[in-house]
C-alpha positions as CSV (number, residue, x, y, z in Angstrom):
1,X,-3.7,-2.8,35.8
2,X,-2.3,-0.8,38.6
3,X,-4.0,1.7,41.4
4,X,-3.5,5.1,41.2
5,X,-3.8,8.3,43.5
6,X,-7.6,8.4,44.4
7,X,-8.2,4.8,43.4
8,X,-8.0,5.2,39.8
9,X,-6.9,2.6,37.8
10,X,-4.1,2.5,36.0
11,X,-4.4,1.8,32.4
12,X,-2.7,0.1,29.3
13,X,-1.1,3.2,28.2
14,X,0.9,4.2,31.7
15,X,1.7,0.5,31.8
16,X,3.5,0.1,28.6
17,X,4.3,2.1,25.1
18,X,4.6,6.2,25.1
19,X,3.7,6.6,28.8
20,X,6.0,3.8,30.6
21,X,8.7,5.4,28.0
22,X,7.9,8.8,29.4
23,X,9.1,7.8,32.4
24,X,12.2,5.6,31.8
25,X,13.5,8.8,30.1
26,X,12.5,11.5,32.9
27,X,14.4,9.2,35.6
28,X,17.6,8.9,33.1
29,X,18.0,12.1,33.3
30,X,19.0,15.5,36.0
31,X,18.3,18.6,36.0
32,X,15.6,20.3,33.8
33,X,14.7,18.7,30.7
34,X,11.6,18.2,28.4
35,X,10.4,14.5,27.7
36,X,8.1,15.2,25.0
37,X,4.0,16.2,24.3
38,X,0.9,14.4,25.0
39,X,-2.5,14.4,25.8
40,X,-4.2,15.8,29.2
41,X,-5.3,12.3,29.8
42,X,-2.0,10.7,28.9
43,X,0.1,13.1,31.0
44,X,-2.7,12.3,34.1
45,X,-1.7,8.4,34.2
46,X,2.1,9.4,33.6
47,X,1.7,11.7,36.7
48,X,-0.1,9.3,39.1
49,X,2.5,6.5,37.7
50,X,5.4,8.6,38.6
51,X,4.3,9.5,42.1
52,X,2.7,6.0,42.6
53,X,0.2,4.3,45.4
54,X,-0.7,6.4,48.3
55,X,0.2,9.5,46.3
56,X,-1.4,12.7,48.3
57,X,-3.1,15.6,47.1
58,X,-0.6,18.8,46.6
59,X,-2.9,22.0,47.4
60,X,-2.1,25.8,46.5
61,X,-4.6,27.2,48.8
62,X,-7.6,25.0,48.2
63,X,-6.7,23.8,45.1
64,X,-5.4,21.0,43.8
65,X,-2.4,21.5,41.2
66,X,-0.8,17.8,41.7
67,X,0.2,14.8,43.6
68,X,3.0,14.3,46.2
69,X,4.5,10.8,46.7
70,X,3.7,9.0,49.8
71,X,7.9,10.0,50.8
72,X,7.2,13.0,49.4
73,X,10.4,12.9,47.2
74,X,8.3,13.1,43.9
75,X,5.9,15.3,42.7
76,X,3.6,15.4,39.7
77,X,2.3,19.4,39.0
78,X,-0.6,19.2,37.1
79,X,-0.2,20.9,33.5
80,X,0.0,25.0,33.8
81,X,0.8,28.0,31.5
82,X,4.2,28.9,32.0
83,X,4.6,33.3,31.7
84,X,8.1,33.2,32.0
85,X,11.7,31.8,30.9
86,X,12.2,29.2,28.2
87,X,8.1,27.7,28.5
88,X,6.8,30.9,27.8
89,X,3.2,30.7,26.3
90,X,3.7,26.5,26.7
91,X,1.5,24.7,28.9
92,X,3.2,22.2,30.6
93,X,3.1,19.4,33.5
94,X,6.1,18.6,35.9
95,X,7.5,15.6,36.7
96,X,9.7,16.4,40.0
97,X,11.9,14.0,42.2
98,X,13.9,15.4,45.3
99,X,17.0,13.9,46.6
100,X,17.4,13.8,50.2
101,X,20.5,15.6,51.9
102,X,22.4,14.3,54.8
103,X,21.1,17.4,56.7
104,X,17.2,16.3,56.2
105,X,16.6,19.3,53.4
106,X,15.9,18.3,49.9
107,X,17.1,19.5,46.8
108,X,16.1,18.8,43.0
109,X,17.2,15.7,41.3
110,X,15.3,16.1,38.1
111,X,12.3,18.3,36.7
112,X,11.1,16.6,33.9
113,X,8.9,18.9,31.8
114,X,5.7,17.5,29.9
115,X,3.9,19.9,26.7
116,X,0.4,19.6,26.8
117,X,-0.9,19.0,23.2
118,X,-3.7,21.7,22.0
């Protein structure tokens, strides 16, 4: 078992089967892409996985709609309604990684989208 953001721990499922293949498919790929549907629970232990230890929380005005990796290159966006483009009426979580330019700025490497099942 592994530790996640908050001191969770991680379980069996993140750690092998759908979850561990969830993300061995979001970091094969770039750009914006869809990885599949899962629970809110399941998605939760993919998100803390992906950002991993010493995650911190990511805060819209107070409150919190993810995690930040401790380099701050990944994100996890807890699950939202999406209003607008391809997602429309889909709830769905983010899985984000940022590549670091030569100038210090950041720009997206992949946004792997998650549906949340009903």
């Amino acid at each position: 078992m592994g530790l996640l953001p908050g001191g969770k721990i991680l379980g069996p499922a993140a750690k092998g089967g759908g979850a561990l293949q969830t993300i061995i498919r979001a970091k094969s790929m770039r750009g914006n892409f869809n990885v599949g549907s899962m629970s809110r629970s399941q998605m939760d232990e993919v998100g803390t996985a992906w950002v991993g230890p010493n995650a911190r929380a990511m805060m819209k005005g107070d409150a919190q709609i993810g995690w930040t990796s401790a380099d701050g290159l990944k994100t996890y966006r807890f699950p939202q309604l999406k209003e607008n483009g391809l997602a429309a009426g889909r709830t769905q979580g983010n899985l984000t990684e940022f590549l670091r330019l030569d100038n210090g700025q950041t720009d997206i490497l992949r946004n792997a989208h998650i549906d949340l099942l009903p």
